[in-house]
KEZA-370057 format. One line per field, with one value per residue: residue number from 1; x, z, y of N, C-alpha, C, O, CB in turn; chain. Coordinates in steps of 0.001 Angstrom, whole numbers, plus 500000, padded with zeros to 6 digits. Each point is the difference from the previous one (the first is absolute). Glycine has a CB too. Example, Ala and Ser with C-alpha at 12.3 -4.5 7.8 and 13.67 -1.06 7.14 Angstrom:
i <- c(1, 2)
n.u <- c(513190, 501542)
n.w <- c(507800, 498034)
n.v <- c(494310, 502223)
ca.u <- c(499110, 500820)
ca.w <- c(500000, 500060)
ca.v <- c(501190, 501190)
c.u <- c(500900, 499230)
c.w <- c(500000, 500730)
c.v <- c(501200, 501090)
o.u <- c(501036, 500509)
o.w <- c(500665, 500169)
o.v <- c(499981, 501108)
cb.u <- c(497072, 500675)
cb.w <- c(500581, 497686)
cb.v <- c(498846, 498264)
ch <- c(A, A)
END
This chain:
i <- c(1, 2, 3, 4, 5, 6, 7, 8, 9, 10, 11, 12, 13, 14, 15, 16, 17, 18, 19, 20, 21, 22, 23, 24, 25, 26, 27, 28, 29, 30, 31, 32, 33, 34, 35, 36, 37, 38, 39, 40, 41, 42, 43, 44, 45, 46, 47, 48, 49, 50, 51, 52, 53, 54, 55, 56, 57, 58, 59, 60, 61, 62, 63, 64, 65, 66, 67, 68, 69, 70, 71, 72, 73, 74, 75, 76, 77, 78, 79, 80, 81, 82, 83, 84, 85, 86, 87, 88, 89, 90, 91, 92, 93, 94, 95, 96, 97, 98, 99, 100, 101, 102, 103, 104, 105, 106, 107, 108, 109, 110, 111, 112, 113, 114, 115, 116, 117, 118, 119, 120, 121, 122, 123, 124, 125, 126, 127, 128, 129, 130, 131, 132, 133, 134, 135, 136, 137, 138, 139, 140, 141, 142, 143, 144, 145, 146, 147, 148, 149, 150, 151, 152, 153, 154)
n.u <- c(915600, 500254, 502191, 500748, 501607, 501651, 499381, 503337, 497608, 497981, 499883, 498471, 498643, 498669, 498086, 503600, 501652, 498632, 498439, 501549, 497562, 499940, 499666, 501983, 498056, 499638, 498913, 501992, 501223, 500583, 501041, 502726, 501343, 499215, 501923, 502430, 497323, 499012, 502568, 498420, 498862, 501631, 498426, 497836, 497676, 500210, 499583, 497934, 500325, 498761, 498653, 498011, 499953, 497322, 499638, 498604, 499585, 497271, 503154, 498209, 501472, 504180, 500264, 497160, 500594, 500459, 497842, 501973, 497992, 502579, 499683, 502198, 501637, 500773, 501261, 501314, 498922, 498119, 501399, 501475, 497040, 499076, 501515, 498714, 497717, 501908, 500595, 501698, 499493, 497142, 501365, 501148, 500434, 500579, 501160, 501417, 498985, 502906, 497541, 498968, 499443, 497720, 499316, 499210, 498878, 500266, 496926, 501236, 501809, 498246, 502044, 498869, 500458, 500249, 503129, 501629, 502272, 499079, 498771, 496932, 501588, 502840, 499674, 500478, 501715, 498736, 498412, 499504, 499695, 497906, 500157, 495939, 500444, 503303, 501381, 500287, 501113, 502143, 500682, 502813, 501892, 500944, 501384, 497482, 497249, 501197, 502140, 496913, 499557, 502065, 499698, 497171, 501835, 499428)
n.w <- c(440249, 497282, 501987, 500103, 497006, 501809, 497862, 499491, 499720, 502589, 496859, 500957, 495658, 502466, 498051, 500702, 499821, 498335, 497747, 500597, 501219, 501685, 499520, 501412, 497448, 495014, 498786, 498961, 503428, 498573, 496874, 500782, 500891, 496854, 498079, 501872, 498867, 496678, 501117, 503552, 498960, 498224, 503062, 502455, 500339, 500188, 502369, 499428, 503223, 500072, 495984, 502327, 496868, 499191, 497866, 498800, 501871, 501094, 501364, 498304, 497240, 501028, 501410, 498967, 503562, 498246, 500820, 502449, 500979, 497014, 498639, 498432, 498416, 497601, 501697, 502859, 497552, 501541, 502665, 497679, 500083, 502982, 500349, 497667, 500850, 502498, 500175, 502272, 500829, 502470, 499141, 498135, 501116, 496321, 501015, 497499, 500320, 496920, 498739, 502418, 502904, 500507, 500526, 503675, 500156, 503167, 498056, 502307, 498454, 496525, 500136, 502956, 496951, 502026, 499373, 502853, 498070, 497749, 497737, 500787, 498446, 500669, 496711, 500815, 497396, 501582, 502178, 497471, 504156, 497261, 502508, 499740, 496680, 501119, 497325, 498120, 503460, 497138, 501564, 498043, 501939, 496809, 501457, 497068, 502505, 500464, 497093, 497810, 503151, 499806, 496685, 501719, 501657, 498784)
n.v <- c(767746, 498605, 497853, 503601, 497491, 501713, 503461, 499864, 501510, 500502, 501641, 502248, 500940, 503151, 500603, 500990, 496584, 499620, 503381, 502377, 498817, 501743, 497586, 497698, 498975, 500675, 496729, 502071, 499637, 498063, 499855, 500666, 497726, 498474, 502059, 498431, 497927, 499322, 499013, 498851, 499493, 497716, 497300, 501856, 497556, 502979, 498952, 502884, 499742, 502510, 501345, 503074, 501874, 500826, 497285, 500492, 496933, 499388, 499339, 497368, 499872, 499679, 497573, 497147, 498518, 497634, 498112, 500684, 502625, 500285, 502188, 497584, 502806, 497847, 501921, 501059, 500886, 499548, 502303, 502247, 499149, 500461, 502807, 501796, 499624, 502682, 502527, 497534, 496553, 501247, 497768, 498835, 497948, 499936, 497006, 499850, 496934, 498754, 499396, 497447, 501541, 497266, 503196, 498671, 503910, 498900, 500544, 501681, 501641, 500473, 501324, 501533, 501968, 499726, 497668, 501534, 502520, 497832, 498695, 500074, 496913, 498708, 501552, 503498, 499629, 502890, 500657, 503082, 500724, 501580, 501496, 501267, 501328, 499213, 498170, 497896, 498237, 497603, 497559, 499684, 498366, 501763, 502266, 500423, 501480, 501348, 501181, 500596, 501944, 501440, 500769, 501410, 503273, 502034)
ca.u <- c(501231, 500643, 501607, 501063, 501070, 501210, 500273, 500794, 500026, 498974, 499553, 498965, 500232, 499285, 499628, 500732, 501110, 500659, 499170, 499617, 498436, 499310, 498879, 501174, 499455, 499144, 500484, 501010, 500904, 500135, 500274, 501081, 500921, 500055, 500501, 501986, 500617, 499357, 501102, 499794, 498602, 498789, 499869, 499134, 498434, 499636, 498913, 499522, 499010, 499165, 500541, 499176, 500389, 498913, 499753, 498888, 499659, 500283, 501175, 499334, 499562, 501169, 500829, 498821, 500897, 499705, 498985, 501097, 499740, 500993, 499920, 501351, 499863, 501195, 501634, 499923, 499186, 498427, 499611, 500211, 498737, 498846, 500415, 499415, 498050, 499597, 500507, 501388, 500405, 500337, 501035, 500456, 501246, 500324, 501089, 500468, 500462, 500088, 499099, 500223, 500258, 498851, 499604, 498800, 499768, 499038, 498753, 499854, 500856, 500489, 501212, 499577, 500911, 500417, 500856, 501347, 501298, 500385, 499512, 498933, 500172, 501291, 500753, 500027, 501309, 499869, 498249, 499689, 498609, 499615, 500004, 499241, 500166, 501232, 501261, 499602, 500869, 499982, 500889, 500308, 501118, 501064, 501048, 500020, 498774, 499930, 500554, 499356, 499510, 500776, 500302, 498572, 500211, 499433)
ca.w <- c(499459, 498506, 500286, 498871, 499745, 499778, 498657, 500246, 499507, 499926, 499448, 500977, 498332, 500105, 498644, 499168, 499391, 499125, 498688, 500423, 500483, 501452, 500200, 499908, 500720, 498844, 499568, 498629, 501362, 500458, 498552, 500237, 501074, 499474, 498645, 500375, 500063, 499114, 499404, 501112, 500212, 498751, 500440, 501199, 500247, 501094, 500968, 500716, 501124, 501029, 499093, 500139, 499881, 498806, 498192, 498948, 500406, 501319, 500356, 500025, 498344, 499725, 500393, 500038, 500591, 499361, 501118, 501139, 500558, 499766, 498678, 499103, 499160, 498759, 499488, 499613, 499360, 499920, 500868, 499395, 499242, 501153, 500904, 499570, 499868, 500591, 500193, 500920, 501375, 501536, 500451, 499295, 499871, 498791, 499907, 499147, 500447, 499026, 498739, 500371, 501793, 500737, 500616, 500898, 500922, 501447, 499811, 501111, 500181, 498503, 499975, 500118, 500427, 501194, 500483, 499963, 499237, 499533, 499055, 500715, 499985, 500080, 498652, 499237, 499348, 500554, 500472, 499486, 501170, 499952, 501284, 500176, 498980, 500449, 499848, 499326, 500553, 499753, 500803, 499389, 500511, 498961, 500431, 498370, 500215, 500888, 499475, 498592, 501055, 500284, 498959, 499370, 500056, 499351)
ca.v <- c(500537, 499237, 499225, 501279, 499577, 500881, 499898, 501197, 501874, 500832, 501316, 500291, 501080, 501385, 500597, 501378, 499492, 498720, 500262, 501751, 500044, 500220, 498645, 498024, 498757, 500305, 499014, 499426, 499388, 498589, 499591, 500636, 498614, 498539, 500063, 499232, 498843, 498930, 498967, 498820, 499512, 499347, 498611, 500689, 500551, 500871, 499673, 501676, 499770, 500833, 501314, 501107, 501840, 500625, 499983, 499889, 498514, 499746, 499387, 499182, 499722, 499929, 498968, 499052, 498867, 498972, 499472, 500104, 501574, 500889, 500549, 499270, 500707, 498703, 500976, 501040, 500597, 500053, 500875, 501635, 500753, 499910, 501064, 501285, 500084, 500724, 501913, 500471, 498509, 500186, 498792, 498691, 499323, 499309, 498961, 499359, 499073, 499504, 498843, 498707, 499690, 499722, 501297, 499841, 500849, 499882, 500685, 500785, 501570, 500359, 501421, 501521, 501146, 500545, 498610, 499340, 499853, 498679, 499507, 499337, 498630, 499131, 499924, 501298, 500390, 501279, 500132, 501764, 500490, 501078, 500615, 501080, 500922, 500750, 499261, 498740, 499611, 499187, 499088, 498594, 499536, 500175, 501329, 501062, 500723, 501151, 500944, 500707, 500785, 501129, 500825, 500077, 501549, 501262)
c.u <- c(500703, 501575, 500653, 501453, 500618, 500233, 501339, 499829, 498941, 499876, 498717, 500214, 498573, 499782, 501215, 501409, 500192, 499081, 499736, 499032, 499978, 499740, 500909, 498918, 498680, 500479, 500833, 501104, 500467, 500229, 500988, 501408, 499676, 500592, 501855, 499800, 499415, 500972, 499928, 499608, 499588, 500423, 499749, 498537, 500119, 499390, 499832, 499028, 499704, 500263, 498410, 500807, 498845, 500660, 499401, 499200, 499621, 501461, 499881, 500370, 501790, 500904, 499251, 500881, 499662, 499176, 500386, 500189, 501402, 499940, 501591, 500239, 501153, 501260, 499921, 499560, 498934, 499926, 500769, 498724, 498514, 500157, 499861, 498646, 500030, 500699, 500633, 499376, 500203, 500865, 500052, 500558, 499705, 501102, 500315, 500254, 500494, 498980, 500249, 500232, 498630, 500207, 498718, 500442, 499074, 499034, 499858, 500880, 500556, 500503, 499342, 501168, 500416, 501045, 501391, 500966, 499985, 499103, 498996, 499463, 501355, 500532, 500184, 501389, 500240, 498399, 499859, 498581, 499625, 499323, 499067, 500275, 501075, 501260, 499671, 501356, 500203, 500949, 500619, 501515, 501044, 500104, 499773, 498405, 500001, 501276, 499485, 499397, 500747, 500653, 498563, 500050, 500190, 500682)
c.w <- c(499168, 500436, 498951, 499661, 500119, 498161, 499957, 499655, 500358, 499341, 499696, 498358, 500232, 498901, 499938, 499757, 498988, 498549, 499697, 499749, 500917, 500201, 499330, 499949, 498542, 499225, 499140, 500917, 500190, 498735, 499800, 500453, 499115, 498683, 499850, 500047, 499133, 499817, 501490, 499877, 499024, 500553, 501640, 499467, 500800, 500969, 500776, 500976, 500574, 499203, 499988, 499385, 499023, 498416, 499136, 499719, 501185, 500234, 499815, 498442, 499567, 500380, 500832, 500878, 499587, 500812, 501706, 500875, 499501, 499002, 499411, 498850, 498950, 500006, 500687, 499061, 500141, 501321, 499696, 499435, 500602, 500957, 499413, 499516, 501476, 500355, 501262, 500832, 501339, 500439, 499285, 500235, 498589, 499794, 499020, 500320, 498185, 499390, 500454, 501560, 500839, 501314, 500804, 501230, 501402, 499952, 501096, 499811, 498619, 500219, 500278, 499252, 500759, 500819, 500462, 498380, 500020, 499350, 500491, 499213, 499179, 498491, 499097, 499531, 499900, 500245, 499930, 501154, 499295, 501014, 499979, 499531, 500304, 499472, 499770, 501051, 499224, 500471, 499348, 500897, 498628, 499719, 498177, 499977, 500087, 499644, 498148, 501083, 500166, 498892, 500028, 500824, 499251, 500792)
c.v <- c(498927, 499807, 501090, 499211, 501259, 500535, 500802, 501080, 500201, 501666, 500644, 501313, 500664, 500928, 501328, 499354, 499866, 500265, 501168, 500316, 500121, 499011, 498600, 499083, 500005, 498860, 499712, 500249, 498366, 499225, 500075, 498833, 498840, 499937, 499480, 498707, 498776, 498946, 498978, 498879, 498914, 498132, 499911, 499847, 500994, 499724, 501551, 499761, 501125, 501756, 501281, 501591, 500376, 499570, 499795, 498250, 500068, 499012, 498202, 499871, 500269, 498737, 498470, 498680, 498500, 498898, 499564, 501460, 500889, 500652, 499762, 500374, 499325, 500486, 501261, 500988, 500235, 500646, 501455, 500214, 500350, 501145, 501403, 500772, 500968, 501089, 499926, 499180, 500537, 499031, 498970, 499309, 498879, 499307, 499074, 498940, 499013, 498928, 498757, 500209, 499712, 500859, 499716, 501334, 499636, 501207, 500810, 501252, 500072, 501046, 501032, 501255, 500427, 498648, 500500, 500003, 498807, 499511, 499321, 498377, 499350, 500029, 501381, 500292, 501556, 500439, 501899, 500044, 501403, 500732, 501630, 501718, 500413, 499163, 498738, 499209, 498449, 499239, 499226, 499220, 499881, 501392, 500824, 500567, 501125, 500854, 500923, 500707, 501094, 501138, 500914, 501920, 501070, 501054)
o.u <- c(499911, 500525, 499929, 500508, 499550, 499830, 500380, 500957, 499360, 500150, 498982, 500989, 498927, 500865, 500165, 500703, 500907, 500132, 499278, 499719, 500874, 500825, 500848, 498905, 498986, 501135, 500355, 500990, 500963, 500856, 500388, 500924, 500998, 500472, 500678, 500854, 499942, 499769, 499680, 500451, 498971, 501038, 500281, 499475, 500989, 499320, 500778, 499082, 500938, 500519, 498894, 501080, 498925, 501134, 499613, 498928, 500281, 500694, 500944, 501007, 500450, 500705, 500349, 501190, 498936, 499519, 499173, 500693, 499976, 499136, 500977, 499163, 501122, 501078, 499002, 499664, 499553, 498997, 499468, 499395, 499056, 499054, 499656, 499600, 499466, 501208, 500947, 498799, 501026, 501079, 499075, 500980, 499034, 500985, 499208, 500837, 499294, 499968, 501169, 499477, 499146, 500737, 498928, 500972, 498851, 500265, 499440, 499582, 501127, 500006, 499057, 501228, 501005, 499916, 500629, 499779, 499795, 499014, 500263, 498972, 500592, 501201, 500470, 501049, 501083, 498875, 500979, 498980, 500904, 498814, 500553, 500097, 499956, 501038, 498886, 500987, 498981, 501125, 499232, 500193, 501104, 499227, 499868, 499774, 499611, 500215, 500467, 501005, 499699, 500338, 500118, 499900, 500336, 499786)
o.w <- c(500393, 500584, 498777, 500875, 499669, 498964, 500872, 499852, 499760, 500664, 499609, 499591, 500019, 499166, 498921, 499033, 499315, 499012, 499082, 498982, 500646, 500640, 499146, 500553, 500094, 500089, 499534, 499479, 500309, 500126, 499620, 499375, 499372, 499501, 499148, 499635, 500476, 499957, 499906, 499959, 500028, 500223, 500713, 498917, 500732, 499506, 500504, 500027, 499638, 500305, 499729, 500199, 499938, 499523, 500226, 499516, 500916, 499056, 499850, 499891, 499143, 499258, 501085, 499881, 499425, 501089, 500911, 501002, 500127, 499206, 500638, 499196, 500365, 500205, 500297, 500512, 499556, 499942, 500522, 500236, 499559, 500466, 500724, 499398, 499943, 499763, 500172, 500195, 500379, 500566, 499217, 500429, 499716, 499551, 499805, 500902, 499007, 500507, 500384, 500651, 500010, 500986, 499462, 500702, 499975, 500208, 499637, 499964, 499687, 501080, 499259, 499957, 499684, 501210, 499169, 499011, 500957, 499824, 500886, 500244, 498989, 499758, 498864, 500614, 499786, 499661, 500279, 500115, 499392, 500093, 499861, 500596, 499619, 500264, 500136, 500324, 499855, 500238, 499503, 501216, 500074, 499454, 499603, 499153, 499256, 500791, 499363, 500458, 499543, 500217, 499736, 499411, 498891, 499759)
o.v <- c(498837, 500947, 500129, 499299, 501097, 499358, 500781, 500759, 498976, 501026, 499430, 500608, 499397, 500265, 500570, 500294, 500472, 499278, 500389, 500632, 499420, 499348, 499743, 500110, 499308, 499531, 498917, 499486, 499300, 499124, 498895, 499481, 499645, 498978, 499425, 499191, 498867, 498791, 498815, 498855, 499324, 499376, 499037, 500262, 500045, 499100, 500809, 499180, 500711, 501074, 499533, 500557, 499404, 499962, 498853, 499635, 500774, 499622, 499225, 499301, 499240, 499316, 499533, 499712, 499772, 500313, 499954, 500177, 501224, 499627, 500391, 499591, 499649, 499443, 500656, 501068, 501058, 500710, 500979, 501046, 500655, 500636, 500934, 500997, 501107, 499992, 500768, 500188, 500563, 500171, 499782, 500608, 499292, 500586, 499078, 500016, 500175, 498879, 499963, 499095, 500887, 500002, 499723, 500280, 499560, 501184, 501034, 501158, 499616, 500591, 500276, 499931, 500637, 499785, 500654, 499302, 499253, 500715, 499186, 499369, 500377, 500124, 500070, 499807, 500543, 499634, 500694, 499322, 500573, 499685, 501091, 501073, 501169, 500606, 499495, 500659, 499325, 500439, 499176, 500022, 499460, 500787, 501157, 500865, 500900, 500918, 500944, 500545, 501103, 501164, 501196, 501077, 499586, 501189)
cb.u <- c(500304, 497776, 499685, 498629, 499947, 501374, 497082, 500152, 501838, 499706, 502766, 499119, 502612, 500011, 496724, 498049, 499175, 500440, 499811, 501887, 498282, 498322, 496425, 503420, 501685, 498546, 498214, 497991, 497601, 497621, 498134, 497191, 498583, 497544, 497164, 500322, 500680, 498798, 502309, 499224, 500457, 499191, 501336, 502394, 497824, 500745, 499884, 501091, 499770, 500042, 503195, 497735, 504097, 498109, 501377, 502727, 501150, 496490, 499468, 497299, 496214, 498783, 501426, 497239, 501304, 502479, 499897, 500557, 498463, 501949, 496898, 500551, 497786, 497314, 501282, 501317, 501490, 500153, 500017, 503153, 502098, 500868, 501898, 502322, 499234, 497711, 496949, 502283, 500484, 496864, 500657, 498881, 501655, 497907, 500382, 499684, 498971, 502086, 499156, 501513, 502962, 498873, 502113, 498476, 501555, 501691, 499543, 499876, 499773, 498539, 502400, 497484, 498470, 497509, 498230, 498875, 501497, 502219, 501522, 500271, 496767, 497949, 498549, 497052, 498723, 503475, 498771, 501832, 500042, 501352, 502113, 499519, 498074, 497732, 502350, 497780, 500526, 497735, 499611, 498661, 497515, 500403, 502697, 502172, 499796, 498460, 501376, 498531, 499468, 500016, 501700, 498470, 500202, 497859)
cb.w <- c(501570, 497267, 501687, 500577, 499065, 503485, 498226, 500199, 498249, 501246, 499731, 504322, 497689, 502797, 501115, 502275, 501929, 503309, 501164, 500728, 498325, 499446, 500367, 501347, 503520, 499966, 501148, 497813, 500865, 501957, 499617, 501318, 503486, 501728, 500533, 502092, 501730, 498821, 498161, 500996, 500828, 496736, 497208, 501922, 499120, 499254, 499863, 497861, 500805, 502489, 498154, 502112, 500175, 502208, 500055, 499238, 497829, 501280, 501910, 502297, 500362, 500823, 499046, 497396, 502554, 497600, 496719, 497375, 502380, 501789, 500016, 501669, 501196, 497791, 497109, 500493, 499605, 498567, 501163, 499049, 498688, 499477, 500268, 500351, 498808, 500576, 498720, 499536, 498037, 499915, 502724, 498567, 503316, 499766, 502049, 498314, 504042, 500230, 497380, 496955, 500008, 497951, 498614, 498804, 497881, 501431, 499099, 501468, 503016, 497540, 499024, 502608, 499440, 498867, 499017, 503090, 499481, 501713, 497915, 500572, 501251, 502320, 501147, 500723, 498867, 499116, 502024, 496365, 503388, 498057, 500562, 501160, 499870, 501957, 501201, 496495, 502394, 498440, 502030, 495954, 502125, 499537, 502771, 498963, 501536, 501151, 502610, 497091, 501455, 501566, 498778, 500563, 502334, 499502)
cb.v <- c(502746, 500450, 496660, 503390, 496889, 499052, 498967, 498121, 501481, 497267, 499992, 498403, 498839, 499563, 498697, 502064, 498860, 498560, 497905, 500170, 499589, 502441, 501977, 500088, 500996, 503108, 500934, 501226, 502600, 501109, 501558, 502769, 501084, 500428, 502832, 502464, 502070, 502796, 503105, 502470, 502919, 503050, 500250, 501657, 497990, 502004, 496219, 502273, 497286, 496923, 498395, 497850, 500760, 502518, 500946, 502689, 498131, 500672, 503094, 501032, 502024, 502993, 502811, 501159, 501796, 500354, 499157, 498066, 497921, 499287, 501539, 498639, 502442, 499987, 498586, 497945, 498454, 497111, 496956, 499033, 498134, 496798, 497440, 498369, 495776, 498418, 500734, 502349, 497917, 500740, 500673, 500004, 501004, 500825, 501154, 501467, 500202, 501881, 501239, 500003, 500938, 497547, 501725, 496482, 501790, 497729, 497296, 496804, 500418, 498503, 499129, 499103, 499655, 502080, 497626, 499066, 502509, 498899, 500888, 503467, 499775, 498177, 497507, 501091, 497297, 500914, 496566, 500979, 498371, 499554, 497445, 497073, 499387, 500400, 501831, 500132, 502386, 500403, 500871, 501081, 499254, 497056, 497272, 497351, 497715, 497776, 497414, 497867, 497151, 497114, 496997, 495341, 499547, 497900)
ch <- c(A, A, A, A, A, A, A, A, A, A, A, A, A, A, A, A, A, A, A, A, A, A, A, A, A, A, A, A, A, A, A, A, A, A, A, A, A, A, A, A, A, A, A, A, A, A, A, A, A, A, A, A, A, A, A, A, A, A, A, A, A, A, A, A, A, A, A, A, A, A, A, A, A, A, A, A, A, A, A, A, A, A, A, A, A, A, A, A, A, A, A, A, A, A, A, A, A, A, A, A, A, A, A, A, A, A, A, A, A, A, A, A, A, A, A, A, A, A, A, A, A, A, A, A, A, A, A, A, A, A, A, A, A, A, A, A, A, A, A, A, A, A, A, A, A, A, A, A, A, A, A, A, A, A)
END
């Protein structure tokens, strides 16, 4: 189990809420959320983990790891454009961490989906779960986040 940070928001965005869709967790769904947050994000890496679902890609070839086994994504831009390759996300976790921060993962308890509420590492600036084709859940601590979100409702 992974040392969870406290956060101040957990938002929890459903396909009929938040896209008026039945089905969640689709990749222009998800293109959609990182699209609020390019401006955040920019000067974010991504870090992706325990990601699975269907698409004309493989996940492997979408989200390739590096020699350290992780998979590390530059921009936001470049994973919008990765995320709409695929048709719809059983699971995921996707953490934003800032550019330059010496960033070390305990190889043993890397980030699950199925984790404990909260930030699954100490320098995350936000973290997006994707939860078995049903919902997206996202974690931060800047309140203006989590109010483009709350506008984002439908």
């Amino acid at each position: 189990m992974t040392k969870m940070k406290k956060t101040a928001f957990c938002l929890r965005l459903r396909g009929e809420t938040f896209f008026r869709d039945e089905l969640c967790c689709l990749g222009w769904q998800f293109a959609e959320i990182l699209t609020r947050l390019i401006e955040y994000t920019e000067g974010h890496h991504w870090y992706v983990f325990d990601v699975a679902g269907g698409g004309h890609v493989s996940f492997l070839e979408l989200f390739p790891r590096n020699s350290e086994g992780m998979c590390v994504i530059c921009s936001t831009e470049e994973l919008i454009q990765k995320v709409k390759k695929v048709n719809q996300f059983e699971s995921g976790v996707f953490i934003a961490i800032k550019k330059g921060e010496p960033v070390e993962w305990d190889i043993h308890y890397l980030p699950e989906t199925e984790e404990e509420e909260g930030l699954q590492h100490p320098l995350a600036a936000i973290e997006i779960r994707l939860f078995d084709f049903s919902y997206f859940e996202i974690y931060g601590n800047d309140l203006a986040v989590e109010r483009m979100f709350q506008m984002m409702e439908r």
